[in-house]
C-alpha positions in Angstrom: -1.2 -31.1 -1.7 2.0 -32.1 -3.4 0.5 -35.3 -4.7 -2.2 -33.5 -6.2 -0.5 -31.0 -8.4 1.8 -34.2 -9.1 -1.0 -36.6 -10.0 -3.3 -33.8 -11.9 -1.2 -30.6 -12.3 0.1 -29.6 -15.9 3.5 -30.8 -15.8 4.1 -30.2 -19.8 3.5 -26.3 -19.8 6.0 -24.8 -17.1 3.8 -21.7 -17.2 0.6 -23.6 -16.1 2.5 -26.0 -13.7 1.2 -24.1 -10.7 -1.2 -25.5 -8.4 -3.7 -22.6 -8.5 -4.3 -23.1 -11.8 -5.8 -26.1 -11.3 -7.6 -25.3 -8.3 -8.9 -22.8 -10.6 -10.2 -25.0 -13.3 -10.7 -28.0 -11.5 -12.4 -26.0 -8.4 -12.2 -26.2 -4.7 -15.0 -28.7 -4.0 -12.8 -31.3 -6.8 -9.6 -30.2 -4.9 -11.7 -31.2 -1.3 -12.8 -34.5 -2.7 -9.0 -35.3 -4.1 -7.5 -34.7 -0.8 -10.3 -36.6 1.2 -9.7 -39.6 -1.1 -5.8 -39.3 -0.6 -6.0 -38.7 3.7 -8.8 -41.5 4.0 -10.6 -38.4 6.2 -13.4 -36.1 5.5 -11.9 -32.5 5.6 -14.0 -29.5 7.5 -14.9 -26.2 5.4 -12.8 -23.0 6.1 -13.8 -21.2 9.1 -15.6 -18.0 9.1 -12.9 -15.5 10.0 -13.1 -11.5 10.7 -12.3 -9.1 7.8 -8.7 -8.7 7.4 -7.3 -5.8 8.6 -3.7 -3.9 8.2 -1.4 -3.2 11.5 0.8 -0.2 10.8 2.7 -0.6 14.6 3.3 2.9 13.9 3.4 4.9 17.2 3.9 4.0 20.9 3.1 0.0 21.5 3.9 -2.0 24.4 6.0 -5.3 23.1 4.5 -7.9 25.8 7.7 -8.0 27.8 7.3 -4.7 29.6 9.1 -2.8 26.9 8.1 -0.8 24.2 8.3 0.3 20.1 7.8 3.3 18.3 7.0 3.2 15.0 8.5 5.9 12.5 6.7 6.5 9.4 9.6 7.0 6.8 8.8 8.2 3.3 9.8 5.8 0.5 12.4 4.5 3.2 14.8 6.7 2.7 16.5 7.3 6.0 18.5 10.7 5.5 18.9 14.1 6.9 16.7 16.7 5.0 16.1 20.3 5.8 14.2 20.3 9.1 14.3 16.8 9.5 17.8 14.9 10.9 16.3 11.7 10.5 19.8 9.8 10.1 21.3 11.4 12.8 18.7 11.3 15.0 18.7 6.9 14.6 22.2 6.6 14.7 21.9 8.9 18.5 19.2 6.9 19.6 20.4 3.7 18.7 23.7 4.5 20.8 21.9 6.7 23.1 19.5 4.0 24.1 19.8 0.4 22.5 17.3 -0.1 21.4 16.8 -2.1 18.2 15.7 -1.0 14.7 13.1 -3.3 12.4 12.8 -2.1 9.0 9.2 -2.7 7.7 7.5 -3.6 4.1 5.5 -0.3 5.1 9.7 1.4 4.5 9.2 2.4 7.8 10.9 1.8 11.6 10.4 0.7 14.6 12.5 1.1 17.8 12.2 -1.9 19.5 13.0 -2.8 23.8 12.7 0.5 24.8 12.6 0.9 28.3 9.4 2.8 29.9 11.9 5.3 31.6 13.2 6.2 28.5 10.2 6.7 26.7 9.8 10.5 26.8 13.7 11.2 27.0 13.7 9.3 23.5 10.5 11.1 21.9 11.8 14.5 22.9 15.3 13.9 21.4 13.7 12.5 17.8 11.0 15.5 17.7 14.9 17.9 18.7 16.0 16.5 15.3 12.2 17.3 13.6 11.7 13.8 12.9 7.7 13.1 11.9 6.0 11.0 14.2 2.8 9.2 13.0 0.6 11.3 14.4 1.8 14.7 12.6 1.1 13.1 9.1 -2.5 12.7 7.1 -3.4 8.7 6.6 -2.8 9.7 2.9 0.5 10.1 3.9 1.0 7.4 6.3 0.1 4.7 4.0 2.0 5.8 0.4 4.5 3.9 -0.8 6.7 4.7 -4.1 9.3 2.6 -5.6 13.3 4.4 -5.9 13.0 4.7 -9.5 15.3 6.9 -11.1 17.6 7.8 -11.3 18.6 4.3 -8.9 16.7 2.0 -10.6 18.2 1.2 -14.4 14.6 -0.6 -15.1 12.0 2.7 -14.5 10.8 4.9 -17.0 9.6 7.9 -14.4 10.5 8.9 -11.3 8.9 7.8 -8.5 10.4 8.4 -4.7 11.3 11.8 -6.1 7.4 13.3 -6.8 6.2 11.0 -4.0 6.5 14.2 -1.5 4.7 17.1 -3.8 2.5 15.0 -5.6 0.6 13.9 -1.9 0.6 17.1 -1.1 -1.5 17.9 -4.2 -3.4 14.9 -3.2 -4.1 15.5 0.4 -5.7 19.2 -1.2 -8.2 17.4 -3.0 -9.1 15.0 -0.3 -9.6 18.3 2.1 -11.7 19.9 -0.7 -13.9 16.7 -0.4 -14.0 15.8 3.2 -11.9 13.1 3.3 -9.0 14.0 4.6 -9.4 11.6 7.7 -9.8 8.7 5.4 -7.5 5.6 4.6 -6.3 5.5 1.1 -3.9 3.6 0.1 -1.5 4.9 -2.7 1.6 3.1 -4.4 3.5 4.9 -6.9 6.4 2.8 -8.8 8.6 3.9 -12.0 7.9 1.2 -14.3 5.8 -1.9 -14.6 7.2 -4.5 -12.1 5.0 -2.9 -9.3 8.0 -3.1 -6.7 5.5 -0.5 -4.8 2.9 -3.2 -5.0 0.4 -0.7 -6.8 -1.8 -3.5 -8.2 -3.2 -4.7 -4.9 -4.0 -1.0 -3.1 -6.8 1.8 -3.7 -5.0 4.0 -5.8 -1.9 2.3 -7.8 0.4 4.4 -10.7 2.9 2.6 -12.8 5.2 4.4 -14.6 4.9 3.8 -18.5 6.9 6.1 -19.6 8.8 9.6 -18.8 6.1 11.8 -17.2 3.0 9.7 -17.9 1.6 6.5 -15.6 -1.3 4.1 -15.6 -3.6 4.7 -13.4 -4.8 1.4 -11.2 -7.9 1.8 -9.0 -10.3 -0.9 -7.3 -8.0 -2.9 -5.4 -8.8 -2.5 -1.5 -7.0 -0.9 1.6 -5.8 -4.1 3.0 -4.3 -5.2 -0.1 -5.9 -8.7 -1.1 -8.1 -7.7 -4.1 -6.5 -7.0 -7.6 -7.3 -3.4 -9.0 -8.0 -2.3 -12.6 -6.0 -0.5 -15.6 -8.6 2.6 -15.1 -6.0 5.1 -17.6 -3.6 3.8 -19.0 -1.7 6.7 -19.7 -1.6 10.0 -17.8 0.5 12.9 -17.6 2.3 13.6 -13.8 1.0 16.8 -13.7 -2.7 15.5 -14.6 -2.9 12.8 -11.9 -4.3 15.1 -8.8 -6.7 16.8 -10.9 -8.1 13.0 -12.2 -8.5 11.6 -8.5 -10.0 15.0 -7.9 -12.8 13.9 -9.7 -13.2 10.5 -8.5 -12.9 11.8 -4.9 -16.0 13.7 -5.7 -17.9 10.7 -7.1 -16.6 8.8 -4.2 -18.2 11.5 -1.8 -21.3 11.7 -3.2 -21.5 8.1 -3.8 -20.3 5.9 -1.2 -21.8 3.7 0.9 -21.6 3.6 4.7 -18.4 2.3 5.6 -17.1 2.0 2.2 -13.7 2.3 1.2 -12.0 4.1 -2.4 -10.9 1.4 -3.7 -14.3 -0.6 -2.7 -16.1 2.1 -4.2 -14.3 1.6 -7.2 -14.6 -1.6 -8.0 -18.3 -1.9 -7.2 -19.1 0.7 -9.4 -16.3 -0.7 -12.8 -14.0 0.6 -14.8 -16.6 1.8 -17.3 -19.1 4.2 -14.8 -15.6 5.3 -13.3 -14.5 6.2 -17.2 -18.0 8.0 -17.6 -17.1 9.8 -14.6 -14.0 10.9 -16.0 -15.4 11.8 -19.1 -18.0 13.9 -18.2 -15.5 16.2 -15.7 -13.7 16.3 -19.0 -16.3 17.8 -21.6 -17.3 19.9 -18.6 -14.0 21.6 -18.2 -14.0 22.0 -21.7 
């Protein structure tokens, strides 16, 4: 592989010196025939492999060494004591209390790692003494969001972020119930500024701060993260954002097809029936 971004690669242009560019212009079945010629071998074709799916490890698992984790869903990361919720204190006794280990997570969650089967309902009971949420008491709206620090932490964002994460799923997780879909996987990524450190270009529902109060709305990536989504608005007021997804959860529920996820449904449909969508719900409330 290295001999063949050598050999054909742009070397002159350090922004195109990247091998997927030229597997993207040359193409794979080029890229097969290079490294054939190179090894002296034929090469076989990927195999077919399932869908990809995503592993929270939230909850009770066994660890395959007759131990166990628990994952803790933590919003934005933010490990703290909040009214009705001890969550810092609560680690710091059961990481004393018990040994166990703590593994922070791209999610910005936890998991308590070799816990001993003995202590597993001595350990639950003190965390859910200190109110901390366990996966189960939150909505999978919830369970999967993820927003950047923003301000006032991060000198680069232009909104907040971390700090609307809380009320602005709650006004979420209303329209969802309005529509039935509650129980459903969305993903949502909220970050203060453009450099995505949420990751909200690769997830259902992705809003990037543009500037104070006001974020693009991203939609038609996928759950699992491996399909780019689309600049669907590209600038909309805070306060504006449940009441938009409102009405493409409604179009999503009368819409979808069996199985079909939010952000699937959004980008099988485009950017310009979603827009129509929009528009209409707009000259309607009008």
């Amino acid at each position: 592989m290295v001999r063949l971004h050598r050999d054909h690669g742009d070397r002159g242009n350090r922004k195109h010196a990247r091998l997927k560019y030229l597997i993207a212009e040359r193409g794979e079945e080029w890229a097969k025939a290079q490294l054939e010629a190179y090894l002296g071998k034929r090469l076989d074709y990927p195999r077919e492999l399932p869908r990809f799916a995503i592993v929270d490890h939230l909850g009770w698992h066994e660890q395959g060494d007759g131990l166990f984790y628990l994952g803790l869903p933590v919003a934005s990361g933010r490990i703290a004591d909040r009214p009705g919720e001890s969550l810092r204190t609560a680690l710091r006794e059961i990481v004393t209390r018990f040994g166990c280990d703590p593994i922070l997570l791209p999610s910005q969650d936890i998991l308590l790692s070799n816990i001993a089967p003995e202590d597993r309902s001595c350990l639950e009971l003190a965390l859910r003494l200190h109110g901390v949420v366990f996966a189960e008491d939150v909505k999978p709206v919830r369970r999967w969001s993820l927003a950047c620090p923003a301000l006032p932490t991060c000198g680069l964002a232009l909104t907040e972020a971390e700090r609307i994460q809380t009320p602005l799923i709650d006004a979420i997780e209303e329209r969802l119930e309005r529509h039935g879909l509650i129980g459903e996987k969305f993903s949502i990524r909220i970050t203060g500024c453009p450099n995505g450190c949420a990751r909200p270009y690769a997830g259902d529902v992705g809003l990037v701060g543009r500037m104070p109060g006001f974020f693009a709305l991203y939609a038609g990536g996928d759950f699992a993260g491996t399909r780019l989504s689309f600049n669907l608005v590209d600038k909309l007021a805070e306060n504006s954002v449940a009441d938009t997804l409102d009405t493409l959860f409604a179009f999503f529920a009368a819409g979808r097809e069996t199985g079909e996820g939010f952000g699937d449904f959004c980008h099988r449909l485009g950017r310009d029936a979603l827009l129509s969508t929009l528009a209409q719900a707009s000259r309607k409330a009008s």
